[in-house]
PDB file of N, CA, C and O in Angstrom:
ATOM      1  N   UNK A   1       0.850  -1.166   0.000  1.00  0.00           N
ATOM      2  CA  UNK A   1       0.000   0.000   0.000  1.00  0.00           C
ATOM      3  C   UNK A   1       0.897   1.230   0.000  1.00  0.00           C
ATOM      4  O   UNK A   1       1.889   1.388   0.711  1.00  0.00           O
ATOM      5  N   UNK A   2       0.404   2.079  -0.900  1.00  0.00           N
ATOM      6  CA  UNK A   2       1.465   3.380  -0.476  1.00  0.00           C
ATOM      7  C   UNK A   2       0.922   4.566   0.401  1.00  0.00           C
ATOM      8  O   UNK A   2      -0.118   4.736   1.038  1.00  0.00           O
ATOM      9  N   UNK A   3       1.679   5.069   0.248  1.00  0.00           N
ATOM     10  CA  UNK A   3       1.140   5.954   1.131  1.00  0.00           C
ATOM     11  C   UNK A   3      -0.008   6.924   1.473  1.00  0.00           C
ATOM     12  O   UNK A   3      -0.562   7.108   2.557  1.00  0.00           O
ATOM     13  N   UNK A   4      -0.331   7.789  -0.336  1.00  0.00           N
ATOM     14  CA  UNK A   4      -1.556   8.146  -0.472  1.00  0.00           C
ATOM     15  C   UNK A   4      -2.313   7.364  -0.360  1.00  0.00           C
ATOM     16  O   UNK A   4      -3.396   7.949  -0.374  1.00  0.00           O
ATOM     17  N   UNK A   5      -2.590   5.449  -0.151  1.00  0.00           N
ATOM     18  CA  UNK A   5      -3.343   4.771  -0.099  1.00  0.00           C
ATOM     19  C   UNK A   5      -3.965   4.452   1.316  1.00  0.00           C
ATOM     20  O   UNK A   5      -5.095   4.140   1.692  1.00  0.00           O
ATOM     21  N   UNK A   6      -2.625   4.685   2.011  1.00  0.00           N
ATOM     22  CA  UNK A   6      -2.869   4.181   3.335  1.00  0.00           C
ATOM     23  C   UNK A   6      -3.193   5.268   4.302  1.00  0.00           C
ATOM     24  O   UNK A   6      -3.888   5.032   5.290  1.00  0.00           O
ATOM     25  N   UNK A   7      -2.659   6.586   4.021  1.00  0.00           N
ATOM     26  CA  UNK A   7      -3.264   7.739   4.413  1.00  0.00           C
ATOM     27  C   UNK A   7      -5.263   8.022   4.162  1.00  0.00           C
ATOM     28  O   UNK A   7      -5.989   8.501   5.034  1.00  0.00           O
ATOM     29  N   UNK A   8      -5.628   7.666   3.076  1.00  0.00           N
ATOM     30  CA  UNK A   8      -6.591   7.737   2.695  1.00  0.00           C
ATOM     31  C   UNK A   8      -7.448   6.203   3.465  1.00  0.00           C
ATOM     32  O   UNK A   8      -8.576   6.127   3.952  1.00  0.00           O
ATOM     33  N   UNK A   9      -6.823   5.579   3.375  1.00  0.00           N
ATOM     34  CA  UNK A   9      -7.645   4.260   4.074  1.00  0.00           C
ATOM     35  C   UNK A   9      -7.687   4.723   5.940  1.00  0.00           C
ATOM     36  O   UNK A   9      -8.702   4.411   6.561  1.00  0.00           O
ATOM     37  N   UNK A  10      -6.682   5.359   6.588  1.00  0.00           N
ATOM     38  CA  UNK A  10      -7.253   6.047   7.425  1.00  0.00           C
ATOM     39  C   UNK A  10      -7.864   7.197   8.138  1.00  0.00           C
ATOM     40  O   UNK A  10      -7.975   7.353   9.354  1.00  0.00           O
ATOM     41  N   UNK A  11      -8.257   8.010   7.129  1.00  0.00           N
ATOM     42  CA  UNK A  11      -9.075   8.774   6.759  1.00  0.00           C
ATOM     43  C   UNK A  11     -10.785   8.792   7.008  1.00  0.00           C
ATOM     44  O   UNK A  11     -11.602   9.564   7.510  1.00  0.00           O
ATOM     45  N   UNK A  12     -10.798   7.067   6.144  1.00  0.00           N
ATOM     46  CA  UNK A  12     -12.396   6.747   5.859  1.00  0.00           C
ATOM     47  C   UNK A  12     -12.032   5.793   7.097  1.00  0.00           C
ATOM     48  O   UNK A  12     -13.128   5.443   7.536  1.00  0.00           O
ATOM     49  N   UNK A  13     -11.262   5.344   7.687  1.00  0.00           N
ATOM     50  CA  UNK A  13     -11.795   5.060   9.021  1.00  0.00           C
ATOM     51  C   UNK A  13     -12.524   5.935   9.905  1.00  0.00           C
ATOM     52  O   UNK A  13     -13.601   5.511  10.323  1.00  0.00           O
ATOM     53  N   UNK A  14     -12.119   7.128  10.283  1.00  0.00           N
ATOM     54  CA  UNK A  14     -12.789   7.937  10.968  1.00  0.00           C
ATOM     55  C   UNK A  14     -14.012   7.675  10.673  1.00  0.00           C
ATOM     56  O   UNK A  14     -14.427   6.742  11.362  1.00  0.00           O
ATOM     57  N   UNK A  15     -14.721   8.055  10.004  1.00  0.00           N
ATOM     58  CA  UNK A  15     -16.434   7.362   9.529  1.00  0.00           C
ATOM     59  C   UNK A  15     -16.952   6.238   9.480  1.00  0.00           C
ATOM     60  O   UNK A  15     -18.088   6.130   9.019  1.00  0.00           O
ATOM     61  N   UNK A  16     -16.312   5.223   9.901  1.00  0.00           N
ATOM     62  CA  UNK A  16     -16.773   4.072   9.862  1.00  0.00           C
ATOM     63  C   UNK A  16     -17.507   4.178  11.163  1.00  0.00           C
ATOM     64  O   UNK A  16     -17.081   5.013  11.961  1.00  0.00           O
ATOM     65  N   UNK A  17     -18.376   3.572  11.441  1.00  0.00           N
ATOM     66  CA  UNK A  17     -19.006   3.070  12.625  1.00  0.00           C
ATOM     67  C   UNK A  17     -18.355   2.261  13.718  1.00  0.00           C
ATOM     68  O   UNK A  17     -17.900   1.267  13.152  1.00  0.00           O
ATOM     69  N   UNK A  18     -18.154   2.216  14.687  1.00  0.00           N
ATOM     70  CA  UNK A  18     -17.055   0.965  15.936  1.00  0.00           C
ATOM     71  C   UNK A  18     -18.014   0.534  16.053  1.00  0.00           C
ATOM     72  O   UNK A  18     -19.173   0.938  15.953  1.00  0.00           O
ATOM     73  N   UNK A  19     -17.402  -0.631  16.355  1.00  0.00           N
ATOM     74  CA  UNK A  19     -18.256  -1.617  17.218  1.00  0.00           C
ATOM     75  C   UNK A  19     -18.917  -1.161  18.748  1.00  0.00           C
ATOM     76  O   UNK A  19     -18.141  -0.590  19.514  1.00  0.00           O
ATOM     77  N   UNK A  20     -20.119  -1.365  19.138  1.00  0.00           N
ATOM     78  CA  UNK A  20     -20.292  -1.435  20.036  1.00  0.00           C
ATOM     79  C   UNK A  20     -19.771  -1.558  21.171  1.00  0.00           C
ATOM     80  O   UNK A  20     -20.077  -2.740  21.331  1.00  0.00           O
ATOM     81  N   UNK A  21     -18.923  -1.140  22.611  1.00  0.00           N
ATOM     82  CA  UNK A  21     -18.089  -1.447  23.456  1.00  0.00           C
ATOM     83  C   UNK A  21     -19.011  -1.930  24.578  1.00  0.00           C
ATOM     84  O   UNK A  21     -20.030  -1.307  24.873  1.00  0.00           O
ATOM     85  N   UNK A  22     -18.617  -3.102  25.225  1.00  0.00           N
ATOM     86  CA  UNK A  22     -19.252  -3.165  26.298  1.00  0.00           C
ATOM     87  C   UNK A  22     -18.710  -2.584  27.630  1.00  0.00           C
ATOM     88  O   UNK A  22     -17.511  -2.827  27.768  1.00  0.00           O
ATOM     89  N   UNK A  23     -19.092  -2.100  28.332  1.00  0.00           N
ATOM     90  CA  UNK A  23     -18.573  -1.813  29.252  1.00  0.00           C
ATOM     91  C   UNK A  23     -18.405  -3.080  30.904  1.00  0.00           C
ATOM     92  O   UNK A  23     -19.340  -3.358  31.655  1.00  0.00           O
ATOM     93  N   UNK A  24     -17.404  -3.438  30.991  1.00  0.00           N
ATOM     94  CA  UNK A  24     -16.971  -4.263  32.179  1.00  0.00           C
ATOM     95  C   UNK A  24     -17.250  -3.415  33.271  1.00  0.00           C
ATOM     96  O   UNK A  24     -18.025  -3.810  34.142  1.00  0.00           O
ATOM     97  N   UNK A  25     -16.778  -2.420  33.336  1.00  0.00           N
ATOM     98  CA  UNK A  25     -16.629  -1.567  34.886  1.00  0.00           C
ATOM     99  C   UNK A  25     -17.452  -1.100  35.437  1.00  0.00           C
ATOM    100  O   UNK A  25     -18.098  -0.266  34.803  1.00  0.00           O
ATOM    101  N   UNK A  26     -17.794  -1.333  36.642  1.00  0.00           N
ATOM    102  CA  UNK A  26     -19.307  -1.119  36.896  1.00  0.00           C
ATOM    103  C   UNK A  26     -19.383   0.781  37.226  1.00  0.00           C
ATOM    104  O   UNK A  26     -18.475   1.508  37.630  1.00  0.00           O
ATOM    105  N   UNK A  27     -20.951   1.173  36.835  1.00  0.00           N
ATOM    106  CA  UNK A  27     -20.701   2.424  37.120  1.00  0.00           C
ATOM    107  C   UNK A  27     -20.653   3.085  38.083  1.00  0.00           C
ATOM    108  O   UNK A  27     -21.026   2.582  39.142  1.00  0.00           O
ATOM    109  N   UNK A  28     -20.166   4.469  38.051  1.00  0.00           N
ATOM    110  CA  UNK A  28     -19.741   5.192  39.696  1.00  0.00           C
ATOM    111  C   UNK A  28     -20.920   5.475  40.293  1.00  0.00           C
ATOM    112  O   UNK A  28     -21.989   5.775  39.761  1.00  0.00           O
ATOM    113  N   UNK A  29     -20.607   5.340  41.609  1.00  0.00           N
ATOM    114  CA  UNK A  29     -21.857   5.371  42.704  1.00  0.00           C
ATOM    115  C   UNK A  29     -22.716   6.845  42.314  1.00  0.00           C
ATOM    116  O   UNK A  29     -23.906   6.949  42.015  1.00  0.00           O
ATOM    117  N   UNK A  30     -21.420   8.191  42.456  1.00  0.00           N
ATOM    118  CA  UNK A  30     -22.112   9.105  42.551  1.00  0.00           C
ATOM    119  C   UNK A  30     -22.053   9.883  40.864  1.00  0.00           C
ATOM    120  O   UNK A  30     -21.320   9.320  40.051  1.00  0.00           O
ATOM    121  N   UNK A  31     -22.919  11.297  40.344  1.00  0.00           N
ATOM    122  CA  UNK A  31     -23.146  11.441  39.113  1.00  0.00           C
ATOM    123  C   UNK A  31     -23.143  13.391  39.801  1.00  0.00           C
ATOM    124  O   UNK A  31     -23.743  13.757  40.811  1.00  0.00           O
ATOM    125  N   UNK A  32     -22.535  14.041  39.139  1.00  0.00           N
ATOM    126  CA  UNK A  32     -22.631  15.247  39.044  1.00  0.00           C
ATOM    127  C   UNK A  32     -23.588  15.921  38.247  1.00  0.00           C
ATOM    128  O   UNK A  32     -23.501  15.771  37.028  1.00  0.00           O
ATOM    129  N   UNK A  33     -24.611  16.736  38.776  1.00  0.00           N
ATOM    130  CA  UNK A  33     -25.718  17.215  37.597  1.00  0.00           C
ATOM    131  C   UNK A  33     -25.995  18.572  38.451  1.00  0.00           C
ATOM    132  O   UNK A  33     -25.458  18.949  39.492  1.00  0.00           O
ATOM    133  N   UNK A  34     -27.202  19.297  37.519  1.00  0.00           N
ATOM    134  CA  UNK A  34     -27.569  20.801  38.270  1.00  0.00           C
ATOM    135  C   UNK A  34     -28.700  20.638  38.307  1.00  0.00           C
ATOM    136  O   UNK A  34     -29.230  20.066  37.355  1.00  0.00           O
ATOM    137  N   UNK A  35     -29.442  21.055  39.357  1.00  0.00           N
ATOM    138  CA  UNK A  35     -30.424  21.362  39.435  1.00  0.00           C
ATOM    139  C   UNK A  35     -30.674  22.741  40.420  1.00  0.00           C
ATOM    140  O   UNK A  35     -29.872  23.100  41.283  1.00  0.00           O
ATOM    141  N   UNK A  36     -31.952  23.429  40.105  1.00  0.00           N
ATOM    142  CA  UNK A  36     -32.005  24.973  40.202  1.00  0.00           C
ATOM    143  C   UNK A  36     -33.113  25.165  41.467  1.00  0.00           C
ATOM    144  O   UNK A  36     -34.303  24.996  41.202  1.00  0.00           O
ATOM    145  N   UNK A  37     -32.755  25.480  42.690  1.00  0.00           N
ATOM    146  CA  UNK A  37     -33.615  25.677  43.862  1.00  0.00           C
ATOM    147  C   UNK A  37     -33.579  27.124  44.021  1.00  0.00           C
ATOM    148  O   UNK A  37     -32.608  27.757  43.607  1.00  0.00           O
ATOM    149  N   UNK A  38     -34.571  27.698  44.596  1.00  0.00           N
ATOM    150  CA  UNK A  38     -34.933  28.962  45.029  1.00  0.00           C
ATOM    151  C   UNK A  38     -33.794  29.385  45.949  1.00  0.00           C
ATOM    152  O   UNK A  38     -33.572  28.500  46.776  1.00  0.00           O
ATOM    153  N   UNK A  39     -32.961  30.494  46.085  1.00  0.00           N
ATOM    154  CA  UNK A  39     -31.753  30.836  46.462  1.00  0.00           C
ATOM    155  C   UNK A  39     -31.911  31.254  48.541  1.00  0.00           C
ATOM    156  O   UNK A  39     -30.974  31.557  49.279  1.00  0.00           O
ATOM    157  N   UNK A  40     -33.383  31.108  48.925  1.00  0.00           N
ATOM    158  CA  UNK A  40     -33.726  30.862  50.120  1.00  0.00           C
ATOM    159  C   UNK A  40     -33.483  29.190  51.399  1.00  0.00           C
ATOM    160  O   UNK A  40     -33.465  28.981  52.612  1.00  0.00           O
ATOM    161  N   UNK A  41     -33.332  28.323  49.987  1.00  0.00           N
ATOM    162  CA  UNK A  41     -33.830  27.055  50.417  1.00  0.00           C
ATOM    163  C   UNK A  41     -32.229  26.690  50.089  1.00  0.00           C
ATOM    164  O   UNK A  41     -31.864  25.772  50.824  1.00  0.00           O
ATOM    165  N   UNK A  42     -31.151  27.163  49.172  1.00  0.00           N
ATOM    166  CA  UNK A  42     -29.797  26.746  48.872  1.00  0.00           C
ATOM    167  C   UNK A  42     -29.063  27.654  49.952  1.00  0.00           C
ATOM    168  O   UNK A  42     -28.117  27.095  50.507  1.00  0.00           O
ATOM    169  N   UNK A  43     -29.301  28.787  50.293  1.00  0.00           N
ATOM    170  CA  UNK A  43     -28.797  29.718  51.292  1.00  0.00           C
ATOM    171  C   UNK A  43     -29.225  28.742  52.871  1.00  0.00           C
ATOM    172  O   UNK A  43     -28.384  28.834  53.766  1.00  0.00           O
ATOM    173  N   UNK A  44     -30.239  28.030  53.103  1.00  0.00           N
ATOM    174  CA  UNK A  44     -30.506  27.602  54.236  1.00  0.00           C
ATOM    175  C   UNK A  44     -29.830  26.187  54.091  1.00  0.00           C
ATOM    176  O   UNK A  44     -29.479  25.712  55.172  1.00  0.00           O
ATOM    177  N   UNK A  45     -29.615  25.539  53.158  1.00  0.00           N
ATOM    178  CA  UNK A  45     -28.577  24.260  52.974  1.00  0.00           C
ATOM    179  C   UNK A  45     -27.120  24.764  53.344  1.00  0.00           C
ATOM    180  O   UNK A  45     -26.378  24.065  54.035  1.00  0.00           O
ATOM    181  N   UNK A  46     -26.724  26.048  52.841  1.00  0.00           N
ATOM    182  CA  UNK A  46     -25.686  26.436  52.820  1.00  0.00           C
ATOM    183  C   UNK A  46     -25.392  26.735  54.778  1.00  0.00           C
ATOM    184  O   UNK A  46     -24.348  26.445  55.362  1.00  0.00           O
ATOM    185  N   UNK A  47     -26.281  27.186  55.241  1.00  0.00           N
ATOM    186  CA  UNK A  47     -25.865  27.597  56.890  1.00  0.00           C
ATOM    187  C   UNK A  47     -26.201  26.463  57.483  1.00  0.00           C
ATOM    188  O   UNK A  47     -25.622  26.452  58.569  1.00  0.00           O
ATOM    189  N   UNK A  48     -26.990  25.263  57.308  1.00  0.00           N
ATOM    190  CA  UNK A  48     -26.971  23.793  58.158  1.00  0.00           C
ATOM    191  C   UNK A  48     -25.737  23.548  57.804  1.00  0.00           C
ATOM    192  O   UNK A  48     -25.042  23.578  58.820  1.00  0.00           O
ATOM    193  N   UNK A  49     -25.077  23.305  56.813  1.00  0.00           N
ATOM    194  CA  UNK A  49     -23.909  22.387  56.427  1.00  0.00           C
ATOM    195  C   UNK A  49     -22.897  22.790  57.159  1.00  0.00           C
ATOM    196  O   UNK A  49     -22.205  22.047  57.855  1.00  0.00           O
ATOM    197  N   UNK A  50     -22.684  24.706  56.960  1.00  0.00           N
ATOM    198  CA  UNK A  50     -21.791  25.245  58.088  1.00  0.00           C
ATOM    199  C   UNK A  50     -22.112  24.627  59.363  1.00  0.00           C
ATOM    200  O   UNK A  50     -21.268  23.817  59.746  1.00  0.00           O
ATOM    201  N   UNK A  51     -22.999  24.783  60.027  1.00  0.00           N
ATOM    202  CA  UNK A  51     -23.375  24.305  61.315  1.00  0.00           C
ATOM    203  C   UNK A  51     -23.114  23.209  61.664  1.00  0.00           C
ATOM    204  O   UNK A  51     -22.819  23.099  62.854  1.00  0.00           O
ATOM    205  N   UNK A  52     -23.106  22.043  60.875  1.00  0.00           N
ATOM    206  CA  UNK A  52     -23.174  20.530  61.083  1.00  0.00           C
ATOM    207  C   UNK A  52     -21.822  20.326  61.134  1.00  0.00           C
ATOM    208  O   UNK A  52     -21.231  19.777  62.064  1.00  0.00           O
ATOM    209  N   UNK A  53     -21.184  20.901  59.835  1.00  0.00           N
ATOM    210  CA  UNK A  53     -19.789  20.685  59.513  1.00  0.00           C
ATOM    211  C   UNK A  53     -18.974  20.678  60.858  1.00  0.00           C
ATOM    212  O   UNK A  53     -17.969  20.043  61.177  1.00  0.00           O
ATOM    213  N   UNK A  54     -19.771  21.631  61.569  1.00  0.00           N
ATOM    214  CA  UNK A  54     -18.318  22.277  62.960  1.00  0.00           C
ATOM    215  C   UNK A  54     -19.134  21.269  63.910  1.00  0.00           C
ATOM    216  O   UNK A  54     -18.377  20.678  64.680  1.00  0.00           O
ATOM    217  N   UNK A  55     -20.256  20.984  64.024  1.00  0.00           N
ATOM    218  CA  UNK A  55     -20.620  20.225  64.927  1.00  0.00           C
ATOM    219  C   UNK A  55     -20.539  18.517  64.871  1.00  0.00           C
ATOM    220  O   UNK A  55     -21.050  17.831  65.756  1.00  0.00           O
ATOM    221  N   UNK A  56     -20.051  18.124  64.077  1.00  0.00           N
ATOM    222  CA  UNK A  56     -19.746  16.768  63.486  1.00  0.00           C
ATOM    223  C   UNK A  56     -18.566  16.628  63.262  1.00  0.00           C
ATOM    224  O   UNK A  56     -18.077  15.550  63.601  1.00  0.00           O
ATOM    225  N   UNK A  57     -17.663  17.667  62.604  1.00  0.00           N
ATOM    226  CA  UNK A  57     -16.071  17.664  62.910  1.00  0.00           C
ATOM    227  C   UNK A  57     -15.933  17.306  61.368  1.00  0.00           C
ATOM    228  O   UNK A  57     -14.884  16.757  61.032  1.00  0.00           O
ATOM    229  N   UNK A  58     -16.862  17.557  60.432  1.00  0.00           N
ATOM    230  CA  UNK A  58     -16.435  17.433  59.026  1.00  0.00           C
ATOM    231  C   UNK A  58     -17.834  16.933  58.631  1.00  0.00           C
ATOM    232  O   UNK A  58     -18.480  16.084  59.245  1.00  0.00           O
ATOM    233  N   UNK A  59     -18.222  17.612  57.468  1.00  0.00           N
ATOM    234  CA  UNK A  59     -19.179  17.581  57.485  1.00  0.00           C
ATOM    235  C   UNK A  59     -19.725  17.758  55.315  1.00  0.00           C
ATOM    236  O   UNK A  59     -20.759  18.375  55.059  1.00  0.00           O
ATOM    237  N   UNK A  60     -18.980  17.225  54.271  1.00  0.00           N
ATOM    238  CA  UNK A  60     -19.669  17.857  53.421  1.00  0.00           C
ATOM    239  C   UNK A  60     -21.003  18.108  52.641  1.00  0.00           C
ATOM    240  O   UNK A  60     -21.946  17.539  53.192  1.00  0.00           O
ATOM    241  N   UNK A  61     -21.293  18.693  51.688  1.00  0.00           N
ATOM    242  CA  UNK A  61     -22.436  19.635  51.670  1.00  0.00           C
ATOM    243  C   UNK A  61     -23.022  18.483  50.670  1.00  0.00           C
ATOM    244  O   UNK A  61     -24.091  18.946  50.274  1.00  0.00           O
ATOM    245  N   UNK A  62     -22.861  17.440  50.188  1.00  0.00           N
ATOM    246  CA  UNK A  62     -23.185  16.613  48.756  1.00  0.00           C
ATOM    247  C   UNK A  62     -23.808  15.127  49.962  1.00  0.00           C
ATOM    248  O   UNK A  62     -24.708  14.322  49.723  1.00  0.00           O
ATOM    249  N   UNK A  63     -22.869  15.230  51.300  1.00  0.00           N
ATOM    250  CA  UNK A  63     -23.462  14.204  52.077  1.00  0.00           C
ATOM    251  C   UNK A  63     -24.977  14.712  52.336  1.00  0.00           C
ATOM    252  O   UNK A  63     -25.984  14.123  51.943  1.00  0.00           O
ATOM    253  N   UNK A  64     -24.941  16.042  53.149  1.00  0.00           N
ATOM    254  CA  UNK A  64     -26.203  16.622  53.671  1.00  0.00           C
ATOM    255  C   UNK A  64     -27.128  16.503  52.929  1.00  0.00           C
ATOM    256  O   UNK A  64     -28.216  16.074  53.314  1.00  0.00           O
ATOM    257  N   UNK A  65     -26.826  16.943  51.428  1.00  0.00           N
ATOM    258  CA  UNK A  65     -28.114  16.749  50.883  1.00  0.00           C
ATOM    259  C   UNK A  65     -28.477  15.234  50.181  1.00  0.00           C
ATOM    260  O   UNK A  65     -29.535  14.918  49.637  1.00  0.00           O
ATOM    261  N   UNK A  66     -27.540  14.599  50.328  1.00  0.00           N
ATOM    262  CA  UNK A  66     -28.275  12.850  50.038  1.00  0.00           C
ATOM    263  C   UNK A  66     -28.922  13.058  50.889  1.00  0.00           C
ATOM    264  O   UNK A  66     -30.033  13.511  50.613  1.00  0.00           O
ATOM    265  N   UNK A  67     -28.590  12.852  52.271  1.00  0.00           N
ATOM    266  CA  UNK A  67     -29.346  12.444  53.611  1.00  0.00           C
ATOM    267  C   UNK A  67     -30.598  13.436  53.412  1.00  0.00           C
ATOM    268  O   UNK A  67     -31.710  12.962  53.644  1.00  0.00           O
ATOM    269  N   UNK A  68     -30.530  14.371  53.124  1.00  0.00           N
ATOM    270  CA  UNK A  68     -32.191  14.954  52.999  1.00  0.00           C
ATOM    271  C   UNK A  68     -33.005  14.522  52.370  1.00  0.00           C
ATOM    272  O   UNK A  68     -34.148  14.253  52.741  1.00  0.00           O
ATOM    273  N   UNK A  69     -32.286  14.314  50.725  1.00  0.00           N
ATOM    274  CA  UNK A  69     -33.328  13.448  50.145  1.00  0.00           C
ATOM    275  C   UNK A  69     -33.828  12.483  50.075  1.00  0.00           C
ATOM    276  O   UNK A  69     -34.778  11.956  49.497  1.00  0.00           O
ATOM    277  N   UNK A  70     -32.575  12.119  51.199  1.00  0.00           N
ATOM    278  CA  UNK A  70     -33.194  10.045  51.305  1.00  0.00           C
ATOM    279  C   UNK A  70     -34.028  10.187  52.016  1.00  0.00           C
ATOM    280  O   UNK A  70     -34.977   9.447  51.755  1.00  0.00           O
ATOM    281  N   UNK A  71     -34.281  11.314  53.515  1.00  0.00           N
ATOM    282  CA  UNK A  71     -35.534  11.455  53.935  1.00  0.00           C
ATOM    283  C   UNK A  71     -36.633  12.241  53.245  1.00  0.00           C
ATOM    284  O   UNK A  71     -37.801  12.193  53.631  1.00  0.00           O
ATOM    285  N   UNK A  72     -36.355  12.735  52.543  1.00  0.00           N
ATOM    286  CA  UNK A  72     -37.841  13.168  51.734  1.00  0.00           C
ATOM    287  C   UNK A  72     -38.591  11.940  50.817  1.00  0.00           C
ATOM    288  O   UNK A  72     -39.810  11.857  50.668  1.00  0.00           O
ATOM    289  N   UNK A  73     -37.672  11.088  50.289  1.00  0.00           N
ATOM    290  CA  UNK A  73     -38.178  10.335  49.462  1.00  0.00           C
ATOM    291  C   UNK A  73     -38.859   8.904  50.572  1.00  0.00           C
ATOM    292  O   UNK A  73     -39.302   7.880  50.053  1.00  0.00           O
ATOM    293  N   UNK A  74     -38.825   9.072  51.848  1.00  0.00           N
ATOM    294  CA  UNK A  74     -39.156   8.035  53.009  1.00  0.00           C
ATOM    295  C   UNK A  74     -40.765   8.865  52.945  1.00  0.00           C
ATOM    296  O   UNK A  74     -41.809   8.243  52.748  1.00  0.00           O
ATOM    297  N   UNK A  75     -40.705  10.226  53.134  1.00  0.00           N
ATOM    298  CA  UNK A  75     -41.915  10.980  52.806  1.00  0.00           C
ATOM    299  C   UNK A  75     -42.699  11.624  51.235  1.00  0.00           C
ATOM    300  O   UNK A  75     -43.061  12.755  50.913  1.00  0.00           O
ATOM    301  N   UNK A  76     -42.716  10.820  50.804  1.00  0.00           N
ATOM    302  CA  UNK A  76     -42.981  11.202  49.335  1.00  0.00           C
ATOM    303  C   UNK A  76     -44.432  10.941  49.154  1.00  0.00           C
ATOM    304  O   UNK A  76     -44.901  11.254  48.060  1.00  0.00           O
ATOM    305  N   UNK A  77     -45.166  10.454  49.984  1.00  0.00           N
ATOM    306  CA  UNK A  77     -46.747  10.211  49.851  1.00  0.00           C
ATOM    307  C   UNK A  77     -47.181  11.582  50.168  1.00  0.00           C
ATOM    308  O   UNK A  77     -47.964  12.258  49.501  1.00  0.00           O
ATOM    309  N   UNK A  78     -46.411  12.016  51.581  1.00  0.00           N
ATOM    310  CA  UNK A  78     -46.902  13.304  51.720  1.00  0.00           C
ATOM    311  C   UNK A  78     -46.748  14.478  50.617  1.00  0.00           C
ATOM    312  O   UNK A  78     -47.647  15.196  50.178  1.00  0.00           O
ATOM    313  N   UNK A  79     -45.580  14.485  50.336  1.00  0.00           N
ATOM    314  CA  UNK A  79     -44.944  15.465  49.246  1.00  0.00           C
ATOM    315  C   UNK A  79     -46.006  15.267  48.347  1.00  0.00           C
ATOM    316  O   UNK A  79     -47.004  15.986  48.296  1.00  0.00           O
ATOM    317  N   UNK A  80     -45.877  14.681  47.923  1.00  0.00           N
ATOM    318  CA  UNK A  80     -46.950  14.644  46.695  1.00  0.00           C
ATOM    319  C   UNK A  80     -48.478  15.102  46.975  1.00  0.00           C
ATOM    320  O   UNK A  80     -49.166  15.615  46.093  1.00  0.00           O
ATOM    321  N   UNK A  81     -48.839  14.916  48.005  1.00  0.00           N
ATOM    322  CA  UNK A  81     -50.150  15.595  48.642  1.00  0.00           C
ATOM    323  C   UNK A  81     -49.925  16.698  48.549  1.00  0.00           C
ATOM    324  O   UNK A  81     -50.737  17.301  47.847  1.00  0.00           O
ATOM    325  N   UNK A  82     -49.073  17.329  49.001  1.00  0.00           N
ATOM    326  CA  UNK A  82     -48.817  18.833  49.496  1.00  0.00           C
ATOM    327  C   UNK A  82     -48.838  19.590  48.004  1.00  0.00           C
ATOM    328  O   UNK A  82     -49.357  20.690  47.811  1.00  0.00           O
ATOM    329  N   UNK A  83     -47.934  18.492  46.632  1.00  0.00           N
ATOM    330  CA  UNK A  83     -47.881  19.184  45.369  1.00  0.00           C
ATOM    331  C   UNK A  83     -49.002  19.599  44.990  1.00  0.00           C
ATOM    332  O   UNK A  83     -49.413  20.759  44.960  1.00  0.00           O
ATOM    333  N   UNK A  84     -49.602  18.481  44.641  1.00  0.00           N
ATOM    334  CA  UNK A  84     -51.310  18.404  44.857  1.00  0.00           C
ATOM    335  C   UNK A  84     -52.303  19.945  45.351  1.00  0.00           C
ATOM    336  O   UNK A  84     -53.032  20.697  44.703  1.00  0.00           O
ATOM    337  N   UNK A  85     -51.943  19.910  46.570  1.00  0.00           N
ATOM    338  CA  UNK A  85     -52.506  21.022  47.335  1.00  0.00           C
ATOM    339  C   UNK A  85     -51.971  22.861  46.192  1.00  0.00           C
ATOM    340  O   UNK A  85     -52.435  23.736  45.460  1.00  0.00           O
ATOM    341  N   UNK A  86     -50.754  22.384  46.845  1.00  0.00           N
ATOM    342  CA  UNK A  86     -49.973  23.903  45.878  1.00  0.00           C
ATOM    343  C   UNK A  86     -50.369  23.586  44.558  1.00  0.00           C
ATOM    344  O   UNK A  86     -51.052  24.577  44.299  1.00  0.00           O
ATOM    345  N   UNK A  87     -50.407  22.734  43.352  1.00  0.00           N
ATOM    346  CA  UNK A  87     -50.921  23.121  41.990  1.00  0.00           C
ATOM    347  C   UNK A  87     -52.190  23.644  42.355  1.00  0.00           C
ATOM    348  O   UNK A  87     -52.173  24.832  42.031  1.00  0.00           O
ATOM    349  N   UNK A  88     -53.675  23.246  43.051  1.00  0.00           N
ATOM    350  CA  UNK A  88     -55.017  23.534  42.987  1.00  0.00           C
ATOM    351  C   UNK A  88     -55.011  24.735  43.902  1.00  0.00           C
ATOM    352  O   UNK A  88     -56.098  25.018  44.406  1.00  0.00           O
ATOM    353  N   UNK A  89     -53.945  25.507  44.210  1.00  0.00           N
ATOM    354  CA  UNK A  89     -53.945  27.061  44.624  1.00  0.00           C
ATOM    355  C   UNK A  89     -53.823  27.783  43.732  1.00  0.00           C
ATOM    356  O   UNK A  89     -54.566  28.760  43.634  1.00  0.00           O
ATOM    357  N   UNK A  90     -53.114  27.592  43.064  1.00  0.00           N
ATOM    358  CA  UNK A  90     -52.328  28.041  42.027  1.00  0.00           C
ATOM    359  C   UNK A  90     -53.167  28.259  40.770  1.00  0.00           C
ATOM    360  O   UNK A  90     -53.053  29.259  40.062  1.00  0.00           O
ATOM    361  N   UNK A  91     -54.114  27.146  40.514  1.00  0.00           N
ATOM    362  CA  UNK A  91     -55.011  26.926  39.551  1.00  0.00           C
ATOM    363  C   UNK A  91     -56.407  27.605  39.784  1.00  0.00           C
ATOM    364  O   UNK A  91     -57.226  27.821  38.891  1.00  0.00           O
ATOM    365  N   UNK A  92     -56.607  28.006  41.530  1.00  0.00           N
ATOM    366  CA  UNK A  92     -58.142  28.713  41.147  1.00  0.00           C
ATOM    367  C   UNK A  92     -58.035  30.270  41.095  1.00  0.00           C
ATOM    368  O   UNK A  92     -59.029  30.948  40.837  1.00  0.00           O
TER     369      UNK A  92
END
């Protein structure tokens, strides 16, 4: 093969399709994403975490809020009542 041949044969590789990869490694526990809260309710996450932090002796802010949501989601029958309630305010 010469060279313009073999240059060009990897070329139209780039466009080829790969194979499918499977992945072996299992995936990571935790996932970085955004989500957008009212700057009352992130300001009051923000002064528990201070608080806890010094009162626990280390304390970070990604633990606090699992642990909140793992208890909100223990209460999620209610939550959802309450959504309930706030949309049909909202709506009359």
């Amino acid at each position: 093969m010469t060279n313009q041949q073999d240059r060009a044969a990897r070329l139209a590789a780039r466009f080829q399709d790969s194979p499918a990869t499977v992945r072996d490694e299992p995936r990571a526990p935790h996932v970085r994403r955004t989500y957008y809260i009212r700057r009352d309710i992130a300001d009051r996450l923000d002064e528990e975490q201070r608080r806890l932090n010094y009162e626990l002796g280390g304390l970070a802010k990604s633990h606090l809020l699992q642990m909140l949501l793992v208890a909100g989601f223990d209460h999620l029958p209610e939550i959802v009542t309450n959504l309930k309630k706030d949309r049909n305010i909202l709506n009359s």
